[in-house]
TORKE-625664 format. One record per atom (N, C-alpha, C): x, y, z negated; residue in three letters. Coordinates in steps of 0.1 Angstrom, whole numbers, padded with zeros to 4 digits, always signed. Atoms other than C-alpha are relative to their C-alpha. Layout:
<rs>
XYZALA ...
</rs>
This chain:
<rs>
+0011-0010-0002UNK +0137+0018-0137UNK -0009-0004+0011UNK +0007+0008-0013UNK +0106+0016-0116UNK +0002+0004+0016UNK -0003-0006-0017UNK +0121+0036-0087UNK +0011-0009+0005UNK -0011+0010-0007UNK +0149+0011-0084UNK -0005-0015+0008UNK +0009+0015+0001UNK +0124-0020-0083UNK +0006-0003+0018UNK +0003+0001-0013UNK +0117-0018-0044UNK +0015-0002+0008UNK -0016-0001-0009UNK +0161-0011-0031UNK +0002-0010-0010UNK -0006+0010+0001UNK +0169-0040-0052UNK -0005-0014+0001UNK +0004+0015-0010UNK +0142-0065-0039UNK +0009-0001+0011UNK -0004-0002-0008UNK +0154-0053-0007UNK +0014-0002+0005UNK -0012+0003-0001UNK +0188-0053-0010UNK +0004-0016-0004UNK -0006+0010+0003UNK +0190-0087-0026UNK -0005-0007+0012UNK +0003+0012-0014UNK +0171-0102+0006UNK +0010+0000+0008UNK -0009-0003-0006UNK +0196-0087+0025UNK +0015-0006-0001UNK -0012+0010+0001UNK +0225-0104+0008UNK +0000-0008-0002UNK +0003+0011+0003UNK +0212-0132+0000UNK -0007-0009+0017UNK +0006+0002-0016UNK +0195-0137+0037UNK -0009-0011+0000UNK +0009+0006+0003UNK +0169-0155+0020UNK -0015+0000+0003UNK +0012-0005+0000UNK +0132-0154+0027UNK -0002+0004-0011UNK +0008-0002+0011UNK +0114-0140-0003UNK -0012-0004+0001UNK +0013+0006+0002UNK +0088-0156-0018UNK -0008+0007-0004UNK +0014-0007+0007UNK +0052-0146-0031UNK -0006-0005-0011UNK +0008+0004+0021UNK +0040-0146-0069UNK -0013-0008+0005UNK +0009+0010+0001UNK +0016-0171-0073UNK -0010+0014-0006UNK +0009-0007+0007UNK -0021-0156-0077UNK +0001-0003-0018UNK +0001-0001+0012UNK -0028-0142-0109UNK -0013-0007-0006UNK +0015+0006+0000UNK -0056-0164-0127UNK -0007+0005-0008UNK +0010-0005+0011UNK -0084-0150-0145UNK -0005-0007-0012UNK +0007+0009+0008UNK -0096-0179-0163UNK +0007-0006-0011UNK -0007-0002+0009UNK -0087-0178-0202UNK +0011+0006-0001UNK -0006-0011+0007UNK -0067-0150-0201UNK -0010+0016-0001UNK +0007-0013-0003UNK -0072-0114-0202UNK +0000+0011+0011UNK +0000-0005-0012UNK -0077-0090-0175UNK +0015+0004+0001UNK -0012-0002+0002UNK -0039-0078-0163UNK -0003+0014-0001UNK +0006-0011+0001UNK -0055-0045-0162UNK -0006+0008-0016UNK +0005+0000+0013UNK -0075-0048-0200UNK -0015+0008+0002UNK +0011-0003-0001UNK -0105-0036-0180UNK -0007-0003+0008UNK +0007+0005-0010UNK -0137-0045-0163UNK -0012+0009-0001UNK +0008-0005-0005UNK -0163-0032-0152UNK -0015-0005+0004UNK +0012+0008+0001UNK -0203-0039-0149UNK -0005+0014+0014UNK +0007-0012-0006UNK -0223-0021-0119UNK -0013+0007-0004UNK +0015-0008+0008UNK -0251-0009-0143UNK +0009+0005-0009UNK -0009-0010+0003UNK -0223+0008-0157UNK +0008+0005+0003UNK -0011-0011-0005UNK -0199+0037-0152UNK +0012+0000-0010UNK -0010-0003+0009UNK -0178+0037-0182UNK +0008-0017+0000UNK -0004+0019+0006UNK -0151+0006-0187UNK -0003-0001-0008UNK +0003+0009+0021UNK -0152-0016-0216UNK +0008-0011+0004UNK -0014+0008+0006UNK -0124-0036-0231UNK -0005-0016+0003UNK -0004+0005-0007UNK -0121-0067-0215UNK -0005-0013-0013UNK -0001+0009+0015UNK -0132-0100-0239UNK +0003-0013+0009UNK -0002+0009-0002UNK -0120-0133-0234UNK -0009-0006+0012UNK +0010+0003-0009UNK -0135-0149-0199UNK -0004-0011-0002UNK +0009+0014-0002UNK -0160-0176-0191UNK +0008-0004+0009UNK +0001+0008-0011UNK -0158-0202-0167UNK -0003+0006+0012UNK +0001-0010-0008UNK -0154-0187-0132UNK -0015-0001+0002UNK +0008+0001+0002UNK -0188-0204-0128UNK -0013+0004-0004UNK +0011-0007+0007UNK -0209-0187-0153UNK +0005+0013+0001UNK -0002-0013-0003UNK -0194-0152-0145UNK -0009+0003+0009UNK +0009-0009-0009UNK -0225-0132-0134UNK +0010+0005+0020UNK -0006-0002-0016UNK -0219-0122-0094UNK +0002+0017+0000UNK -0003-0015-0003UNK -0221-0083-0104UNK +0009+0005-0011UNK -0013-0002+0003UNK -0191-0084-0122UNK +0014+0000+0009UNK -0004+0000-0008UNK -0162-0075-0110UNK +0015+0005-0008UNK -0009-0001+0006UNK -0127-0076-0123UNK +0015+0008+0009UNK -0009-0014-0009UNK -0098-0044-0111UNK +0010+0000-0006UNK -0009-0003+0002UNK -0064-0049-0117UNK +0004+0013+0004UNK -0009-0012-0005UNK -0037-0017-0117UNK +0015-0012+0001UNK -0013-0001-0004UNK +0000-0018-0106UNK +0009+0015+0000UNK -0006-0012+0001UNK +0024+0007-0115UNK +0009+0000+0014UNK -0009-0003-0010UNK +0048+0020-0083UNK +0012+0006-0005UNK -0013-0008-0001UNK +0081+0035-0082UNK +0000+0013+0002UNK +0004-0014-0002UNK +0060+0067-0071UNK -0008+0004-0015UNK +0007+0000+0006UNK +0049+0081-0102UNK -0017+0006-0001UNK +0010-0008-0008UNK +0022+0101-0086UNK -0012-0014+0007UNK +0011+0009-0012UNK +0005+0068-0064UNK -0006-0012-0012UNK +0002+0017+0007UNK -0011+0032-0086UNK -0006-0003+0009UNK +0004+0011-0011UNK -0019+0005-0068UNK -0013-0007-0010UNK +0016+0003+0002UNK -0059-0009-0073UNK +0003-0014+0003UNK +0003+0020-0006UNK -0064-0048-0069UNK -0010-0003-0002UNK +0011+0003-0002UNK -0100-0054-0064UNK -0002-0015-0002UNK +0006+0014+0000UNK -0097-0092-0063UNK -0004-0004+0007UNK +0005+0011-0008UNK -0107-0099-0032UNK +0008+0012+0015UNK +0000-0005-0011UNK -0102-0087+0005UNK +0000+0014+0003UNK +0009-0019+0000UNK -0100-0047+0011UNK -0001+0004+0018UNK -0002-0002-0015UNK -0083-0047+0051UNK +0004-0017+0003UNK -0005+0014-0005UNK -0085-0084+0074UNK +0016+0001+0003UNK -0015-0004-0007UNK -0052-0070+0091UNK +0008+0012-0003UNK -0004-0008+0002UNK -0028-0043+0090UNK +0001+0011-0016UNK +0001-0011+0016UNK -0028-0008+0067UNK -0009+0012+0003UNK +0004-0015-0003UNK -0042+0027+0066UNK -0002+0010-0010UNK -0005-0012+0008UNK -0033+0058+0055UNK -0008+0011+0001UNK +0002-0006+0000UNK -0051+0086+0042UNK +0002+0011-0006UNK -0005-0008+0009UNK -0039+0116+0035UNK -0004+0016-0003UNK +0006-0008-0002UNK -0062+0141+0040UNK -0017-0004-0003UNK +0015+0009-0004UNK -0104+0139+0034UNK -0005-0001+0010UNK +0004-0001-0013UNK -0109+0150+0069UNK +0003-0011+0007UNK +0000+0013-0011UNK -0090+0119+0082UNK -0006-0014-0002UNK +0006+0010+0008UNK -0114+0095+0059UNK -0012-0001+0007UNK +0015+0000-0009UNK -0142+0099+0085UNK -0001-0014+0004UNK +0008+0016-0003UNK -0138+0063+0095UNK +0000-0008-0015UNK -0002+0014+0015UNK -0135+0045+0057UNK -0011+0011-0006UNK +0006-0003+0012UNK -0165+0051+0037UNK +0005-0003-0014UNK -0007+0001+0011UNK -0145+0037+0008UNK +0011+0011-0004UNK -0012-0006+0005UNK -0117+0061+0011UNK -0010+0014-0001UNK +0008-0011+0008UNK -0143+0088+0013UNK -0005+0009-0010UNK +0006+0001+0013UNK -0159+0081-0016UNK +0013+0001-0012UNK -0012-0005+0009UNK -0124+0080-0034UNK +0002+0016-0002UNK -0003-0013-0002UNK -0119+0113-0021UNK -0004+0014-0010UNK +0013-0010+0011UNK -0145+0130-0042UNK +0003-0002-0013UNK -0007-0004+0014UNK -0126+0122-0074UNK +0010+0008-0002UNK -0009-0010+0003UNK -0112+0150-0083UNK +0013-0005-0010UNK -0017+0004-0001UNK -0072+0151-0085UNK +0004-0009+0009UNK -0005+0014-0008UNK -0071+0123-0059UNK +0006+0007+0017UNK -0009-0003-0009UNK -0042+0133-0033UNK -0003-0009+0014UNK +0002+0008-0007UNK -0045+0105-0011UNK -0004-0010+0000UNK +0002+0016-0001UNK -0058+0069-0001UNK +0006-0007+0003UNK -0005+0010-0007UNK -0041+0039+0012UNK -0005-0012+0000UNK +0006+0017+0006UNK -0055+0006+0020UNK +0012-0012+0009UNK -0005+0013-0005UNK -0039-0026+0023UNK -0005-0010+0001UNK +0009+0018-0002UNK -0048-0068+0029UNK -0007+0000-0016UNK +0006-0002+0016UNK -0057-0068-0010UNK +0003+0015-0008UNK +0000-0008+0013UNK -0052-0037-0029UNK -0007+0014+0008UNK +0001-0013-0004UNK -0056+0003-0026UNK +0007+0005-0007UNK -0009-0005+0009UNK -0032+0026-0037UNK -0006+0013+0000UNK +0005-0014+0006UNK -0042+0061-0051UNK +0008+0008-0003UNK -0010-0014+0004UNK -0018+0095-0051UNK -0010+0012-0003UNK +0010-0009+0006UNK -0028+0119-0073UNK +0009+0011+0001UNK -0007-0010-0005UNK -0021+0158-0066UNK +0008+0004-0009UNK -0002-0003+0013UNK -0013+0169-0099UNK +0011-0009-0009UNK -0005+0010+0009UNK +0016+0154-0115UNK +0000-0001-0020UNK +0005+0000+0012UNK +0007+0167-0150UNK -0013-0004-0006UNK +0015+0011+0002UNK -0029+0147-0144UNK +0001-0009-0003UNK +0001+0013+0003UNK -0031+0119-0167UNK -0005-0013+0005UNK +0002+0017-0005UNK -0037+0082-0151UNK -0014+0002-0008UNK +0009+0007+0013UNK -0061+0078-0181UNK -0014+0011+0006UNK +0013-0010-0006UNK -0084+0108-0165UNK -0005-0004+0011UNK +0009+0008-0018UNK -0088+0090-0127UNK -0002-0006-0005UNK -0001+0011-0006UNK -0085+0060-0131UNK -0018-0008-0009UNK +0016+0009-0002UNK -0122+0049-0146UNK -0010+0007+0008UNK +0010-0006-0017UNK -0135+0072-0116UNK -0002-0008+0009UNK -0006+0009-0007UNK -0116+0050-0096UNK -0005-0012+0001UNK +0004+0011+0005UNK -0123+0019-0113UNK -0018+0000+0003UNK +0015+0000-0006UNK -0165+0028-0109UNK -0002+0000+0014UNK +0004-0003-0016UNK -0162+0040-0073UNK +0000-0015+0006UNK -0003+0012-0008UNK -0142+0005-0060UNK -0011-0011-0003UNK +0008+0008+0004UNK -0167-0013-0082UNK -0018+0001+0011UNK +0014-0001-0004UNK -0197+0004-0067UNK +0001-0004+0015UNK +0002-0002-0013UNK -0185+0004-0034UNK +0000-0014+0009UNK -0005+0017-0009UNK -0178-0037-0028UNK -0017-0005-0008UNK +0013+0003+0002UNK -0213-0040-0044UNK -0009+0001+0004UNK +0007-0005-0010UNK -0228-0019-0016UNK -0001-0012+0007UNK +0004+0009-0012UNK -0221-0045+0008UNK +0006+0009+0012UNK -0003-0011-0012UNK -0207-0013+0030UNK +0013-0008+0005UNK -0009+0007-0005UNK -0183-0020+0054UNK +0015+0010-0003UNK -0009-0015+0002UNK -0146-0003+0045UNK +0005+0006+0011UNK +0003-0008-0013UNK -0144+0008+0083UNK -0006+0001+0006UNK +0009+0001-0010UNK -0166+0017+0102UNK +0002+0002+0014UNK -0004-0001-0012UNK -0145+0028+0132UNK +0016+0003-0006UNK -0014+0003-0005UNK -0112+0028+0144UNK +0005-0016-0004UNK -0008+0010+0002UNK -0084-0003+0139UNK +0014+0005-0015UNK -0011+0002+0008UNK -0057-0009+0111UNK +0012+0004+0007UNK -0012-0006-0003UNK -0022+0000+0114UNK +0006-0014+0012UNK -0003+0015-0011UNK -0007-0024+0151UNK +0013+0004+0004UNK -0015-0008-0008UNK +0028-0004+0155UNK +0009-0011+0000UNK -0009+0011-0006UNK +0049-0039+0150UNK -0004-0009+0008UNK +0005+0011-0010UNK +0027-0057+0175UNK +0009+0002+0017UNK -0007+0002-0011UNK +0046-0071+0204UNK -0004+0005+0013UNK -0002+0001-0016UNK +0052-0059+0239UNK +0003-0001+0009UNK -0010+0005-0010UNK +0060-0063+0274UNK +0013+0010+0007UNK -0005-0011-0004UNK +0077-0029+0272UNK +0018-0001-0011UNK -0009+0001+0007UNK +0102-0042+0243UNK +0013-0011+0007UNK -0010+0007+0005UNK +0136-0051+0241UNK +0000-0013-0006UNK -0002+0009+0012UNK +0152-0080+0225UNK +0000+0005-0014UNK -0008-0004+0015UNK +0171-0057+0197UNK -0021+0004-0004UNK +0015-0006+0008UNK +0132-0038+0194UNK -0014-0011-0003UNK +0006+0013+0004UNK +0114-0074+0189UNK +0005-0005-0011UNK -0004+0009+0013UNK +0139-0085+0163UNK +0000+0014-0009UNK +0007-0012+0011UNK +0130-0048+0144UNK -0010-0002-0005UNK +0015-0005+0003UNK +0093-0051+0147UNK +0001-0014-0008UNK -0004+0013+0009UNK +0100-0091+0131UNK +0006+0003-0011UNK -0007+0001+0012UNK +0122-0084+0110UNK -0009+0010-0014UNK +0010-0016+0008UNK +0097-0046+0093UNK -0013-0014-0007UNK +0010+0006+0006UNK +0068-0077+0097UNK -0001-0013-0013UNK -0004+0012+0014UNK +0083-0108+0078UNK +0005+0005-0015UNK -0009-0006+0015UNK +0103-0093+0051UNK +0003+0018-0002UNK -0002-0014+0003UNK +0106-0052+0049UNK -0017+0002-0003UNK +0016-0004+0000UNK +0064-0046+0050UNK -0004-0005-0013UNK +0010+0011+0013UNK +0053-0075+0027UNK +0007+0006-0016UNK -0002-0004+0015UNK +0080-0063+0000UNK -0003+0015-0005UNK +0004-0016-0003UNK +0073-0020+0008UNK -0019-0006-0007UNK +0015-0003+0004UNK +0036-0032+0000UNK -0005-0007-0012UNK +0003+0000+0017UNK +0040-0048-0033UNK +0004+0007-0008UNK +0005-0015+0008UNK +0045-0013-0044UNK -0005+0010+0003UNK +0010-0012+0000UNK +0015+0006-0032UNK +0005+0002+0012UNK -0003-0008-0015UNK +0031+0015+0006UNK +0001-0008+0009UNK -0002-0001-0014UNK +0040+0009+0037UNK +0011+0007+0008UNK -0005+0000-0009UNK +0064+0010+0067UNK +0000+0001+0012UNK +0006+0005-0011UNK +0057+0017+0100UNK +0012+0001+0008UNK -0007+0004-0009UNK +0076+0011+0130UNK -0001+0014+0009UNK +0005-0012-0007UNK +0077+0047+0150UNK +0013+0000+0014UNK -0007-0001-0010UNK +0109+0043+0177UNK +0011-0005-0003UNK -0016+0005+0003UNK +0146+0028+0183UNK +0004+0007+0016UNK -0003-0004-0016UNK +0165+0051+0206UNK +0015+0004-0011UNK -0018-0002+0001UNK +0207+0055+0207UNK +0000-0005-0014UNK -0001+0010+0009UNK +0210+0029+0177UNK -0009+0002-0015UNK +0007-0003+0014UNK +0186+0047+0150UNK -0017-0004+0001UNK +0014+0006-0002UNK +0153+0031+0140UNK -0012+0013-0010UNK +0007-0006+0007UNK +0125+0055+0135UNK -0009-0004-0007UNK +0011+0008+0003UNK +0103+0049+0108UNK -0008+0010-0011UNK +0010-0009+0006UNK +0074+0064+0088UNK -0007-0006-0012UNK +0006+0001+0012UNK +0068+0060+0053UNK -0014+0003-0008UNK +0010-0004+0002UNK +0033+0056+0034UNK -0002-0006-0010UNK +0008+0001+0006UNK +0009+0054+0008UNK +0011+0005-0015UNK -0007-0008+0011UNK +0030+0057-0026UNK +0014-0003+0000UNK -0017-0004-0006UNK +0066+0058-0003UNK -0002+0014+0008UNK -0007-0013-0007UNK +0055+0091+0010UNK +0002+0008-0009UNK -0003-0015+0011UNK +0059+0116-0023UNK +0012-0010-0007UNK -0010+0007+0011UNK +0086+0090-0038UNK +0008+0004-0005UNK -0017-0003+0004UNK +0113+0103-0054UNK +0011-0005+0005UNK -0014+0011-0005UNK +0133+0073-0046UNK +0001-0004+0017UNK +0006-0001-0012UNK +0120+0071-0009UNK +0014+0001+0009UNK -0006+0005-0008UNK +0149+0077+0006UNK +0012-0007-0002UNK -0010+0011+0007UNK +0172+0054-0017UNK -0004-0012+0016UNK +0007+0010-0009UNK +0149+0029-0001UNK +0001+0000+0014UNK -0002+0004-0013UNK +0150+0038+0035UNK +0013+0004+0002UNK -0014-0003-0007UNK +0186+0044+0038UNK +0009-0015-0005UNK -0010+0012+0007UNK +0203+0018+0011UNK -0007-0015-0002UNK +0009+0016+0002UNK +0174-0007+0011UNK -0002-0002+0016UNK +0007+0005-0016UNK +0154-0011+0047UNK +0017+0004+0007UNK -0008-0001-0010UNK +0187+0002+0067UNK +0012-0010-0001UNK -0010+0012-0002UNK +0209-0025+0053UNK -0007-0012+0006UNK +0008+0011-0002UNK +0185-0052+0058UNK +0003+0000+0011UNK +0004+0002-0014UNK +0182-0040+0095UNK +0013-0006+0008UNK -0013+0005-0004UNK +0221-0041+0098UNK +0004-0010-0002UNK -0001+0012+0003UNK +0224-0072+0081UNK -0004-0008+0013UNK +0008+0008-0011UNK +0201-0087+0107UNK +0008+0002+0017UNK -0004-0003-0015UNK +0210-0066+0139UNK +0008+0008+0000UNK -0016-0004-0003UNK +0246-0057+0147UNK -0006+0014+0002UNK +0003-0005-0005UNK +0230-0032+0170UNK -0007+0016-0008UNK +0005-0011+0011UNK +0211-0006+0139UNK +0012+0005-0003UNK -0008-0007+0006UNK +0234+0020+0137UNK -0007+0010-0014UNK +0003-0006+0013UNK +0209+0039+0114UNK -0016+0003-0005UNK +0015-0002+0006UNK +0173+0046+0097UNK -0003+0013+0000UNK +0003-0011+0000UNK +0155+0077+0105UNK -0015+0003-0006UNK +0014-0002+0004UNK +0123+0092+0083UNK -0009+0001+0011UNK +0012-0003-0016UNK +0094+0101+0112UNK -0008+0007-0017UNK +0009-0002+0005UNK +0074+0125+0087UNK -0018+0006+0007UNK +0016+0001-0006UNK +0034+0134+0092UNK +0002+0017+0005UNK +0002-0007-0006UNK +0043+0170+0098UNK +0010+0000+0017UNK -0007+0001-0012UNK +0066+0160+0130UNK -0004-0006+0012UNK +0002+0002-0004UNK +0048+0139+0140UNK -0014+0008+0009UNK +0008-0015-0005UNK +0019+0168+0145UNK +0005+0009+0009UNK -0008-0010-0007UNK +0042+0193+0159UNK +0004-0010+0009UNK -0005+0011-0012UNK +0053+0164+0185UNK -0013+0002+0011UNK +0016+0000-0008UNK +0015+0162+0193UNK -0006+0011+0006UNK +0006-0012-0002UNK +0005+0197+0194UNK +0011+0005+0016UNK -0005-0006-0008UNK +0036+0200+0221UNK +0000-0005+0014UNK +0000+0011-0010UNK +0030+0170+0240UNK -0009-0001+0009UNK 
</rs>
């Protein structure tokens, strides 16, 4: 099933103590889209996908949008095909907090659309409604991303990406071989299904951590952070006694008391 996908990448890294590798890009040329749709920006509606040219003679205002299903049935992952964030992630889960990404903005305004998420290549999409068919966003979706890498607009215009496993002089050994271990292998595999991981505290042996994009409504969510990311950590460091969620309303109520 697809909610198992993510706890048994996870777990096999874990007993295996392997690095995991990364799928070779997908190529466009003589096949068909992995999606079965593309998109023209003098049009709004898709259209069925016909055998490609030479990357060469492909017009420059075309523009070809993979999907990705998740283990969230609620979130799909977008693949634009090129660049969305240089660094990091970012999460939106509100339209109010979309004031710095004109892209997630613009998502925003399709109706049913729950949340944003951006990653190094994709965007992930949670939709509020779970009785809302895929088949009803997703060529909203599909025109918006299209229109919006055709602008030329920038997808932030203020603030920074997600820097919570960036090193400091305030860390531990054990809290350096966490924020390594979330960045090599726990992040990269959490974000080839639509999410994210962040790094939020390690106090009396439990590592706090905060789930996103299509790991925060997951069903399987906390399969994953208890039997998947908490072995990995144990495997690694003696020291992880255990994996704690950090959710968005706690972290509020933290704020509002602090």
């Amino acid at each position: 099933m697809a909610s198992c996908r993510l706890f048994t990448r996870l777990a096999k890294l874990a007993s295996t103590a392997v690095k995991p590798t990364q799928s070779s890009p997908v190529s466009l040329i003589g096949r068909r889209c992995y999606s079965g749709i593309t998109l023209n920006s003098q049009h709004a509606k898709p259209r069925i996908l016909q055998p490609l040219q030479p990357a060469s003679l492909i017009p420059a205002r075309w523009m070809f949008i993979q999907t990705q299903d998740t283990p969230n049935p609620n979130s799909l992952k977008f693949l634009p095909g090129r660049v969305v964030l240089e660094s990091g992630t970012m999460d939106f889960s509100l339209p109010s907090a979309a004031f710095c990404s004109p892209l997630a903005r613009q998502l925003f305004r399709i109706e049913g659309v729950k949340g944003v998420f951006l990653g190094p290549d994709f965007i992930t999409i949670t939709k509020g409604d779970p009785v809302l068919e895929w088949k009803l966003i997703k060529p909203e979706v599909y025109a918006t991303i299209m229109d919006f890498f055709s602008s030329g607009l920038p997808v932030l215009t203020e603030g920074t990406p997600q820097t919570d496993t960036a090193p400091s002089d305030e860390d531990d050994e054990v809290v350096s071989m966490i924020k390594e271990l979330l960045d090599t292998r726990i992040r990269p595999t959490v974000q080839e299904d639509g999410g994210d991981v962040l790094y939020r505290g390690f106090e009396d042996g439990i590592v706090k951590l905060k789930l996103q994009g299509s790991c925060t409504s997951c069903p399987s969510s906390i399969v994953t952070l208890r039997s998947g990311i908490q072995n990995m950590l144990q495997f690694y460091i003696p020291e992880v006694e255990g994996v704690e969620q950090v959710k968005e309303e706690d972290e509020d109520e933290k704020g509002v008391h602090s």
